[in-house]
LOFITI-963230 format. One record per residue (C-alpha): x, y, z. Coordinates in steps of 0.1 Angstrom, whole numbers, padded with zeros to 4 digits, always signed. Each point is the difference from the previous one (the first is absolute). Example, Ala and Ser with C-alpha at 12.3 -4.5 7.8 and 13.67 -1.06 7.14 Angstrom:
+0123-0045+0078 +0014+0034-0007 
***
This chain:
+0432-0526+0052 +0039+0003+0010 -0004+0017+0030 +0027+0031+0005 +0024+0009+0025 -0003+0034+0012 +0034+0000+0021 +0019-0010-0033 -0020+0028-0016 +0013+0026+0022 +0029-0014+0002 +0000+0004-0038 -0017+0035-0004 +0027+0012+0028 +0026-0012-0025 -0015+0017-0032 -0005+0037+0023 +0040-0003+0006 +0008-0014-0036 -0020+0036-0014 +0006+0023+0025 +0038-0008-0005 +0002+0003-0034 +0010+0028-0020 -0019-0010-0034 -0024-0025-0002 -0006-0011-0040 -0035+0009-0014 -0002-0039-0008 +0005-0007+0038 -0024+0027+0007 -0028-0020-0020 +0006-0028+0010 +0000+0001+0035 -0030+0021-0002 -0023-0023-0016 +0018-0024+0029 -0006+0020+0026 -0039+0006-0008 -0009-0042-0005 +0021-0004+0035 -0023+0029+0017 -0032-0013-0017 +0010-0036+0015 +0010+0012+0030 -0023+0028+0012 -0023-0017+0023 +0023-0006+0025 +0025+0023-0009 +0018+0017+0032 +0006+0039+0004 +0038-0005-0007 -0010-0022-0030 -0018+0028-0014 +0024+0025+0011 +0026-0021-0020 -0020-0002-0029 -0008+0040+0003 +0041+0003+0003 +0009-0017-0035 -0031+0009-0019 +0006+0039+0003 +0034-0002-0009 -0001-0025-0029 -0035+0006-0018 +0010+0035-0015 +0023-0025-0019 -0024-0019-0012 -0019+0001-0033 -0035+0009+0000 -0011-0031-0008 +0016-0014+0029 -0018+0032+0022 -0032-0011-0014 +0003-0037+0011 +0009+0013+0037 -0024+0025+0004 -0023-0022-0013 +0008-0027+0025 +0002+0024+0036 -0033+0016-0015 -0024-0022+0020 +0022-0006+0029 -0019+0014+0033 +0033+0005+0015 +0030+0005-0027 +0037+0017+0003 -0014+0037+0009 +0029+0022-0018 +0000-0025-0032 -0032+0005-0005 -0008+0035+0006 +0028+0002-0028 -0018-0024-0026 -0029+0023+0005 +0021+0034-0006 +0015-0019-0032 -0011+0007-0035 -0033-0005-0002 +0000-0035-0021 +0022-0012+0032 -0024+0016+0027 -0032-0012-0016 -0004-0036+0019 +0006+0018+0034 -0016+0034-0005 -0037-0024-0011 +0006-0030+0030 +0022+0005+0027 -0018+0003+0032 +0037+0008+0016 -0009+0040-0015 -0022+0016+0020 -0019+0035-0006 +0030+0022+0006 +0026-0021-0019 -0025+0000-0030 -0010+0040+0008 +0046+0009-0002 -0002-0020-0034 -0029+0011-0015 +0013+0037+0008 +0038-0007-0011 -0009-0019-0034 -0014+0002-0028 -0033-0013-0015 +0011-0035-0007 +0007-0004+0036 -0032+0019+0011 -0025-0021-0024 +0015-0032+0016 -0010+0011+0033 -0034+0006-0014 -0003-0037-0007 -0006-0010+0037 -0027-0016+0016 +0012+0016+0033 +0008+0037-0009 -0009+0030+0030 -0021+0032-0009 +0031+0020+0005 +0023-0024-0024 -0037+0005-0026 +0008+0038+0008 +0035+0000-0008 -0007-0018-0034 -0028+0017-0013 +0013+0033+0010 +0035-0001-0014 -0001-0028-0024 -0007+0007-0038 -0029-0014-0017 +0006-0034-0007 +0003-0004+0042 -0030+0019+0007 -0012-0026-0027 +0008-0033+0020 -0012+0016+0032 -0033+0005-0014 -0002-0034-0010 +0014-0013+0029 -0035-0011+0015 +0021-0005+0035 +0014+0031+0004 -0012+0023+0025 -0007+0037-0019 -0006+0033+0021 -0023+0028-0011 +0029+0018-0012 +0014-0025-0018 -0035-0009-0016 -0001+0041-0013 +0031-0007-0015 -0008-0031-0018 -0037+0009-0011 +0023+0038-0013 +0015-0028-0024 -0027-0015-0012 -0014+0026-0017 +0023-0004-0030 +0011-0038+0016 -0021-0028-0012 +0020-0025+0020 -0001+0017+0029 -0037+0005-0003 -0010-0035-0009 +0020-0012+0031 -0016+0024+0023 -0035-0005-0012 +0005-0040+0011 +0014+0008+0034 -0028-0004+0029 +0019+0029+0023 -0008+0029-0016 -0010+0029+0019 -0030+0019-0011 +0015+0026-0011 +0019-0016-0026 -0029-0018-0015 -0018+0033-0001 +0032+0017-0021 +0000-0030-0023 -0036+0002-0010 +0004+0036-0003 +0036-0003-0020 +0006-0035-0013 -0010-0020-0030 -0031-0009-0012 +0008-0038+0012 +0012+0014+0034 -0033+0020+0007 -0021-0029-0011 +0019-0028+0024 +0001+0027+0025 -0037+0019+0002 -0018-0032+0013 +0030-0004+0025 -0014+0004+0040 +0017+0026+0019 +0035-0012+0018 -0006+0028+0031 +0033-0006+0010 +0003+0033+0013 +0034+0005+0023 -0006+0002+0034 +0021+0019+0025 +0005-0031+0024 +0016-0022-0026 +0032-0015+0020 +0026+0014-0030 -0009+0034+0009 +0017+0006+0033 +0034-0010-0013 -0009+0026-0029 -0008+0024+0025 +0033-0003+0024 +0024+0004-0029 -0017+0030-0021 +0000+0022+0038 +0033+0011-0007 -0019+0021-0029 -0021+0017+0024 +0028+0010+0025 +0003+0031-0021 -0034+0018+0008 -0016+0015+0031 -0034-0009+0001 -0002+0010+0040 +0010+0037-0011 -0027-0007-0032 -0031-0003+0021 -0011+0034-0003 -0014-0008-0029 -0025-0019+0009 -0021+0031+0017 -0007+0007-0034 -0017-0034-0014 -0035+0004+0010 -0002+0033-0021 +0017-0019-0024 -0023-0033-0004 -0021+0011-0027 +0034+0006-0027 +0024-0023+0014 +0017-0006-0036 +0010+0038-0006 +0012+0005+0040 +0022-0038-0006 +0016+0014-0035 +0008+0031+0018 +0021-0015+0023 +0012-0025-0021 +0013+0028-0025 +0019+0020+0027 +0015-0041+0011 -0017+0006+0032 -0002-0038+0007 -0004-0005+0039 -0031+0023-0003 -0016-0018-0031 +0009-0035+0022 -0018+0017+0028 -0031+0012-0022 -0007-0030-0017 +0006-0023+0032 -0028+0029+0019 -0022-0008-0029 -0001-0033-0009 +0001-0013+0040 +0026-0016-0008 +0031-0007+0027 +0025+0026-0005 +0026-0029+0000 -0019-0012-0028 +0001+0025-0024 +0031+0005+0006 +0011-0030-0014 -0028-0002-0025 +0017+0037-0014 +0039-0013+0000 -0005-0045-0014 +0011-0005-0033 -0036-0019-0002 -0024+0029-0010 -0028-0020-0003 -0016+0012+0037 +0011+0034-0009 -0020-0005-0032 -0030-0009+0016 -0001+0027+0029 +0004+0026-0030 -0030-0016-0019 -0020-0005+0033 +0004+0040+0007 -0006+0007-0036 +0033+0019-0007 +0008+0012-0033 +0025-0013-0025 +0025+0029+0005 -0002-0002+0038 +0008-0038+0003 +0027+0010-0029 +0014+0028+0023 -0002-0027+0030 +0018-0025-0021 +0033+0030-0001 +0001+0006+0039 +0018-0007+0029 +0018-0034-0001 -0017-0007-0036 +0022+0025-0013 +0027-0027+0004 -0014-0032+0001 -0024-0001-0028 +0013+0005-0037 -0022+0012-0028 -0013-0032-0007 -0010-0007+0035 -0022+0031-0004 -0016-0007-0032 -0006-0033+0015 -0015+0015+0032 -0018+0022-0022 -0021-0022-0020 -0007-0023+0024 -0015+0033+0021 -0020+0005-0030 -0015-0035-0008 -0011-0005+0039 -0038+0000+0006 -0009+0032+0021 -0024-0022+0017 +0019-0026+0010 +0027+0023+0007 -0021+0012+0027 -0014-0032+0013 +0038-0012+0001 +0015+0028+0019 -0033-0005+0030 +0014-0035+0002 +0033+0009+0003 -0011+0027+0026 -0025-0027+0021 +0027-0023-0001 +0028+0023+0018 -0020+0015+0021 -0012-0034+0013 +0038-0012+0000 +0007+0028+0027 -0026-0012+0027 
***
């Protein structure tokens, strides 16, 4: 193998920045051209390519490539796509191009990392989003992003996307599509993460073929857990919702639980009615034994599935979680599909193991505070 300078190569790349950074018009021939250059040069020399190498390259590829044909976009994005280490602002480009151009980086690159891929996903459209929902190394909050905002054919390759990480909320979201999905329901059926919930809603709701590969199918118990490491990140950026009540001034309201025990349901929907949330945080936290902290958070995350279970676990009717669902910082952060969601998972939770899960979560906080 001829063996390559790197000097002259600088020296060379140096020329070509001043050669397109001078000129006025550069020819959409040149444009191609030196693209498809550029990209077999970077591929070759990449492995021992220095910072100002790769700066150089980053120089002439952003200013030529929106020159170049498609084709020739295709062929570079195609070549930086595996790179561990490629021209950043070039290829953060490529993967904001259309969506035939993005494809090779948005479903390999291991240069994007959760937040580049969360910007896209959010600024795109589907064709960019069900790319990202090809790879083997997607985030729950990237899954999130996807199946929350993406159209059907995403939530479609996520759900087949064996790899992917799902949340509970994301798994109501998908199993809400596979009542009139088959695709969607044939993918979830063969995935070995699903919580038990979800399994219970598509015996209950899915096809004939679904109930029969699914009513054999041991139980997942992947019930969420309080002490999972992604929820105190969750926690620090949703207290900015809770700035607004004061639950010191609310405490009065807990002389009255104890008379109060026996209907907890109407006294909760009262409260929730008149938006009275610090108290209802307060009651529910007095009678669950839960840490007030707890329920705090548990009453303002975009994840409803603890929520959904404390409600099953006190045996709270449909109309109160529904009036729950419409106060305090869920008046803003969840949308009407966020509360059907919420909503039928409340209603497809065993009371049961509602209750045994909500005594784990209690034994296990109370143990983490001695």
């Amino acid at each position: 193998m001829t063996s390559i300078g790197y000097s002259v190569i600088s020296d060379d790349l140096a020329h070509v920045v001043r050669r397109v950074e001078n000129a006025t018009l550069l020819g959409a021939d040149f444009c191609d051209r030196l693209t498809r250059s550029l990209a077999q040069l970077f591929d070759i020399a990449a492995p021992n390519c220095s910072d100002d190498d790769r700066a150089a390259f980053d120089r002439i590829l952003v200013r030529i490539t929106p020159g170049a044909t498609i084709e020739a976009r295709i062929y570079l994005s195609d070549r930086l796509a595996d790179s561990d280490l490629p021209p950043r602002e070039i290829l953060v480009a490529l993967a904001n191009d259309v969506a035939e151009v993005a494809r090779p980086i948005l479903v390999r690159s291991p240069a994007l990392g959760e937040c580049d891929l969360i910007d896209i996903a959010r600024a795109r459209g589907p064709g960019h989003m069900g790319a990202i929902a090809e790879r083997v190394d997607l985030t729950i909050r990237v899954t999130d992003v996807l199946v929350l905002r993406g159209d059907d054919q995403v939530r479609r390759i996520v759900a087949g996307n064996e790899t992917a990480p799902i949340s509970d909320k994301s798994f109501t979201r998908l199993s809400l599509q596979a009542r009139g999905d088959m695709v969607v329901e044939a993918r979830l059926i063969r995935r070995g993460d699903l919580p038990d919930v979800v399994i219970r809603f598509l015996v209950e709701n899915g096809s004939p073929e679904a109930r029969r590969a699914l009513a054999e199918r041991p139980p997942a118990h992947r019930a969420p857990t309080f002490h999972d490491g992604t929820l105190l990140p969750i926690r620090a950026a949703e207290d900015g919702w809770l700035d607004a009540y004061d639950f010191e001034a609310a405490t009065s309201i807990l002389d009255r639980v104890d008379e109060v025990r026996n209907h907890v349901d109407g006294f909760i929907r009262r409260l929730a009615e008149a938006d009275r949330f610090a108290e209802v945080v307060l009651v529910l936290a007095e009678v669950t034994g839960l840490p007030l902290e707890t329920m705090k958070h548990l009453l303002v995350s975009l994840d409803t599935h603890p929520f959904a279970v404390v409600a099953r676990a006190l045996s709270l009717k449909s109309d109160t979680v529904r009036e729950l669902l419409s106060t305090g910082p869920w008046i803003h952060r969840l949308d009407d599909r966020g509360r059907d969601a919420a909503l039928m998972l409340f209603r497809s939770l065993d009371p049961e193991d509602s209750r045994m899960r909500l005594r784990e979560w209690v034994e296990q906080e109370t143990s983490s505070r001695h």
